[in-house]
C-alpha positions as CSV (number, residue, x, y, z in Angstrom):
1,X,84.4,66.9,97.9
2,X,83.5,64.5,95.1
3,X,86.4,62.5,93.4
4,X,83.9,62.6,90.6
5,X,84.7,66.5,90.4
6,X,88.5,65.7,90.2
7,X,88.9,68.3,93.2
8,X,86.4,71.1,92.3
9,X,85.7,73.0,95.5
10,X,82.2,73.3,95.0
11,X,80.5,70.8,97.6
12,X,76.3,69.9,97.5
13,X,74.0,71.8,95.5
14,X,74.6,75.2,94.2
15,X,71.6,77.4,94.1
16,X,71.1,78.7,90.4
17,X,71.3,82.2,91.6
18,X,74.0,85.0,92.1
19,X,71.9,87.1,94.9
20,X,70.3,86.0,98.2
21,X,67.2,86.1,98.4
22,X,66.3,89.0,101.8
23,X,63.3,88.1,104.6
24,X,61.1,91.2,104.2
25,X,62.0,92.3,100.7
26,X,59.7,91.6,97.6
27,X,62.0,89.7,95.1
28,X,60.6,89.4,91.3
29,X,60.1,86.2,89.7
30,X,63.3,85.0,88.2
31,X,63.3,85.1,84.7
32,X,64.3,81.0,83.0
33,X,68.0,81.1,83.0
34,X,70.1,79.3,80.6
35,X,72.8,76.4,82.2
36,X,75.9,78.5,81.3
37,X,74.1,81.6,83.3
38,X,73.6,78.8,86.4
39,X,77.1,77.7,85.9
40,X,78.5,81.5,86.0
41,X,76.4,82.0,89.1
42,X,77.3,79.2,91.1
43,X,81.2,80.1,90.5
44,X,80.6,83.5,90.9
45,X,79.1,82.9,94.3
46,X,82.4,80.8,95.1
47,X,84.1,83.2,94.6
48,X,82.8,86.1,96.7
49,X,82.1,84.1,99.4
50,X,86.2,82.6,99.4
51,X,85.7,79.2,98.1
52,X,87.2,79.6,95.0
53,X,90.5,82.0,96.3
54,X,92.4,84.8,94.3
55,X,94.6,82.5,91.4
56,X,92.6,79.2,91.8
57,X,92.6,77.0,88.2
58,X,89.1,77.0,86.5
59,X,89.4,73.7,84.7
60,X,87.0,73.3,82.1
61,X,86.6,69.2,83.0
62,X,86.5,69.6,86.3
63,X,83.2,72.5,86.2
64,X,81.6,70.1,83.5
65,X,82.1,67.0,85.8
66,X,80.5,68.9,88.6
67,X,77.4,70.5,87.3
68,X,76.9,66.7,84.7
69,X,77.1,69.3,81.4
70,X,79.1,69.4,78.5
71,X,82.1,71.5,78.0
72,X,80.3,74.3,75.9
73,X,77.7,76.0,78.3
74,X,81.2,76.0,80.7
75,X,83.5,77.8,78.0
76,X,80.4,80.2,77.9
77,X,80.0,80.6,81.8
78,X,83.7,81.2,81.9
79,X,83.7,84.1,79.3
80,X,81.1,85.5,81.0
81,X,83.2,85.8,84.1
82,X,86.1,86.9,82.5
83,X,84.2,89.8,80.4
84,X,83.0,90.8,84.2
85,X,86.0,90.6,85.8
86,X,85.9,87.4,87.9
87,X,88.1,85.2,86.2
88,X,91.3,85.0,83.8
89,X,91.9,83.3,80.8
90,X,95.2,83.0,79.4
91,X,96.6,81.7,76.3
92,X,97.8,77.8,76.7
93,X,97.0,78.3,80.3
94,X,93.3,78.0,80.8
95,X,90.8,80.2,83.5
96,X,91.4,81.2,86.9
97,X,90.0,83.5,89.6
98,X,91.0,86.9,88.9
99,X,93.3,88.3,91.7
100,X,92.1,90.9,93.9
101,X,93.3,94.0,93.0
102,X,93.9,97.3,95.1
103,X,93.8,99.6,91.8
104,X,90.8,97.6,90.5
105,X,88.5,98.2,93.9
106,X,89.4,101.6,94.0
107,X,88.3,102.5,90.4
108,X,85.0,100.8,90.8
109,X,83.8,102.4,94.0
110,X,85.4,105.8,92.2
111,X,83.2,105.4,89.2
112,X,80.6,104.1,91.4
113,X,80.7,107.6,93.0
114,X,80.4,109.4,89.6
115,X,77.0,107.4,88.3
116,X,75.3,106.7,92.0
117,X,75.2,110.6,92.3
118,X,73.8,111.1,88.8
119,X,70.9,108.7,89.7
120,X,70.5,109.8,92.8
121,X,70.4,113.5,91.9
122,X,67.7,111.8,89.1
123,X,65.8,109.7,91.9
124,X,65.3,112.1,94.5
125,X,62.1,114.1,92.7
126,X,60.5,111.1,91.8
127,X,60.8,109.4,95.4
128,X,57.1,108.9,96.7
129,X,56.1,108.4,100.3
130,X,55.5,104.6,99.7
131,X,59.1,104.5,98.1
132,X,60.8,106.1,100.6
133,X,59.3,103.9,103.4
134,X,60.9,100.9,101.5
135,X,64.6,102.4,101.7
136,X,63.9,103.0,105.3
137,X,62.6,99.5,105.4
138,X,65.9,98.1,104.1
139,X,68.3,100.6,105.8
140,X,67.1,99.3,109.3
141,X,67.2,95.1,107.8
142,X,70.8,96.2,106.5
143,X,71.6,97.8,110.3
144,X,70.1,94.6,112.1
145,X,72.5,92.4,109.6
146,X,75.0,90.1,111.7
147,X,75.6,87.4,108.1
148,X,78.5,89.7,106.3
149,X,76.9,87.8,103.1
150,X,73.5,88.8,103.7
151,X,75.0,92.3,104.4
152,X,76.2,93.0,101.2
153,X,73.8,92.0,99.7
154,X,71.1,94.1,101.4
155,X,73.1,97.0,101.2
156,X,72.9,96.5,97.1
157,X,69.3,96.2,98.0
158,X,69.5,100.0,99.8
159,X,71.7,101.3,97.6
160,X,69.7,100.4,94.2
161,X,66.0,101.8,96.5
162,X,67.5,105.2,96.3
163,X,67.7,105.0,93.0
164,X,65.3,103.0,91.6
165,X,62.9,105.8,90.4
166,X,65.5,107.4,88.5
167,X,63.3,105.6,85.8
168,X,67.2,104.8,84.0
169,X,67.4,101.5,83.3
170,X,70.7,101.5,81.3
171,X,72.6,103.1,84.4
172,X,70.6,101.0,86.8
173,X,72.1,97.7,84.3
174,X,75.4,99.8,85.0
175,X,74.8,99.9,88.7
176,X,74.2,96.2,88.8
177,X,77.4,95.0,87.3
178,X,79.6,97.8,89.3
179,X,78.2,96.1,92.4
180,X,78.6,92.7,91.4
181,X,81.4,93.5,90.6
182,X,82.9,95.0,93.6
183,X,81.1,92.8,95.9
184,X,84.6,90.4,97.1
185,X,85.8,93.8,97.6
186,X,83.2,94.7,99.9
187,X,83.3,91.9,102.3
188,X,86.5,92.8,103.3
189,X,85.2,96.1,104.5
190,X,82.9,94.4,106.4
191,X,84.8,91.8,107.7
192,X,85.6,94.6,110.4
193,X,82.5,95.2,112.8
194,X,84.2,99.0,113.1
195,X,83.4,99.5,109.5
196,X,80.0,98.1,109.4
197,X,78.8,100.7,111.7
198,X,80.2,103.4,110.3
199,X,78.5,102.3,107.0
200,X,75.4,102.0,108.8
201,X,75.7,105.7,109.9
202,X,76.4,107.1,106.3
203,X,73.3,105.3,105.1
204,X,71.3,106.8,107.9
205,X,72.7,110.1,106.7
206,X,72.4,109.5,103.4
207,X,68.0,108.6,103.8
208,X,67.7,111.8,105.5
209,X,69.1,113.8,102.6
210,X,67.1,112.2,100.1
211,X,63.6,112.4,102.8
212,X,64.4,116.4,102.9
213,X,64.6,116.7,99.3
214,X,68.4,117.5,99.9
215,X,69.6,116.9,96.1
216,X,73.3,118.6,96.8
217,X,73.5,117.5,100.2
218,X,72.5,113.8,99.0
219,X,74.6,113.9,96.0
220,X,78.0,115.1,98.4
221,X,76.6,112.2,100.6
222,X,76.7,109.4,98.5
223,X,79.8,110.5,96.6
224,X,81.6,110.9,100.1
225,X,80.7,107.2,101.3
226,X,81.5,105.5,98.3
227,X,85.1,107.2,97.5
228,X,85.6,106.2,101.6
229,X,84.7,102.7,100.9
230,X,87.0,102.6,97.7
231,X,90.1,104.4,99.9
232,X,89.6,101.9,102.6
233,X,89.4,98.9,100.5
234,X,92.5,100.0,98.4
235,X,94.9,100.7,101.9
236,X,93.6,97.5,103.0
237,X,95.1,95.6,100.2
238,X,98.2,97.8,99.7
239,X,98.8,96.7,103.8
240,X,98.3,93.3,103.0
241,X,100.5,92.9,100.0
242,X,103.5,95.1,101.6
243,X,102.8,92.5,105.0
244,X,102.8,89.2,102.4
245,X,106.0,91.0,100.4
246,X,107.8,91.7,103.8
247,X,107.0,88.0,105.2
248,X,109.1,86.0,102.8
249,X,112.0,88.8,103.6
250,X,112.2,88.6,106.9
251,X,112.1,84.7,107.0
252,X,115.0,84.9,104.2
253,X,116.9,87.6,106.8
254,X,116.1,85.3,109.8
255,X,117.7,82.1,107.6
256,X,120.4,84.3,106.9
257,X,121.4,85.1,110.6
258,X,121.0,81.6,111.5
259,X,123.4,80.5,109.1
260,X,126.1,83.4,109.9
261,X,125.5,82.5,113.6
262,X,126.0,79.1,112.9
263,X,129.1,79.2,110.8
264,X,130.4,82.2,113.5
265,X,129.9,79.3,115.9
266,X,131.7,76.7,114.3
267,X,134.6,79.1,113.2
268,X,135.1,79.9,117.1
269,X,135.1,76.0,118.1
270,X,137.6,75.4,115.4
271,X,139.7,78.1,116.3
272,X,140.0,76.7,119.9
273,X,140.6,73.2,118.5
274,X,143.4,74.5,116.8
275,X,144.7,76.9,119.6
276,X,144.8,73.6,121.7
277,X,147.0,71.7,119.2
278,X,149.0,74.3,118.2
279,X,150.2,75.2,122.2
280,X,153.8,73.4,123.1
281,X,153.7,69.9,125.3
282,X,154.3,70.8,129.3
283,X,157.8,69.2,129.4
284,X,157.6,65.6,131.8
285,X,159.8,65.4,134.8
286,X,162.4,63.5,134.4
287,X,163.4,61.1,137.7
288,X,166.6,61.7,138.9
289,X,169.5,59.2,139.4
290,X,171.2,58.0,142.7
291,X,174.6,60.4,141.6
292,X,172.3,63.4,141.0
293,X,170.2,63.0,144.4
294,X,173.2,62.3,146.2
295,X,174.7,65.6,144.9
């Protein structure tokens, strides 16, 4: 980490991109991107992948030292988080990493639910055989996938094949920030190898739907495996807040009891201290004179 940087955690070169790019899968040419659009990126990428944690400070100098800019192109990259959802900015108090948020994951794979089922209901008579064979394609990449990062992100790649020929490019825009923005969220379901394969098994169900020409069956489907995702994701963080709520309470109750043992203790030595002094002196013989013996 660069002193330069004044502590940024961003180490080496960040790629100028917020999606990995998948062996196997045709990727357009990226269109020129602007340095604020690199800069929002890079710390977008940070944070999904845990480098930049829930509540970190986003100091304006700091970014600008590390990417050799000025200050504007940062102010824009961090408004352009904030607008998605990434980051914070507060009155008098600057930008930081948006906390993850039980409610938010839940509503996003809820209204993910709502428009994925519109365009897959929308895709499904326009799929051609060539189409299909490139979600098949990327199901079986996604069910292969060890890299939790390259996971999610082939998953987004599935997930946007279905419905791609929807011909919708306003809810495909839609799609794209729902799933950027609910990718942190994601790798937490698949931080669980449990999870992954059920996930891999929905998909599996969800292809053969759409191959049939299943629109009802596909639409229940999809709906079904996202609202899943979303009830996981939200018990997930309800567990982990109660366990981070309960931690501080126990180690207060613990304290607690140490000190009441401790003071029990010493009230019980101090009682015996006193029990001691307080008992009467064993009277001392007293030696007898000549008269007495001889009597």
């Amino acid at each position: 980490m660069s002193n330069a940087t004044n502590g940024f955690p961003l180490d080496g070169d960040l790629a100028p991109t917020s999606r990995t790019a998948l062996p196997g899968v045709a990727t357009p040419l990226a269109a020129p991107t602007s340095t604020s659009h690199v800069i929002a990126d890079a710390l977008r990428t940070a944070i999904v992948e845990g480098t930049l944690a829930p509540g970190a400070p986003l100091r304006q100098d700091a970014i600008a030292r590390h990417f050799s800019v000025s200050a504007i192109p940062v102010r824009e990259a961090l408004r352009q988080l904030a607008s998605e959802g990434w980051a914070r900015i507060e009155l008098n108090k600057g930008a930081s990493v948006a906390p993850l948020s039980r409610d938010e994951a839940r509503e996003i794979y809820e209204i993910r639910s709502a428009l994925e089922s519109l365009a897959l209901g929308l895709a499904i008579p326009n799929h051609t055989a060539e189409s299909l064979r490139e979600v098949s394609a990327l199901a079986a990449c996604g069910s292969h996938e060890t890299d939790p990062s390259l996971y999610v992100a082939r998953n987004e790649a599935f997930h946007m094949s279905l419905y791609a020929p929807a011909g919708r490019p306003q809810l495909m825009d839609m799609l794209t920030t729902l799933h950027r923005r609910g990718e942190r969220y994601l790798r937490l379901k698949f931080g669980f190898p449990a999870y992954k394969g059920e996930s891999d098994a929905e998909h599996a169900e969800i292809l053969a739907a759409v191959q049939r020409r299943d629109i009802p069956a596909a639409q229940a489907l999809v709906a079904e495996h996202l609202l899943g995702t979303g009830e996981l994701i939200y018990r997930f963080l309800s567990e982990r807040e109660a366990a981070s709520v309960a931690s501080p309470a126990r180690k207060k109750r613990r304290a607690v009891q140490t000190t009441r043992a401790a003071a029990s203790s010493n009230a019980a030595s101090n009682a015996s201290s006193n029990a001691d002094s307080a008992s009467p002196a064993t009277p001392r013989s007293r030696s007898r004179t000549p008269d007495e013996a001889s009597s």
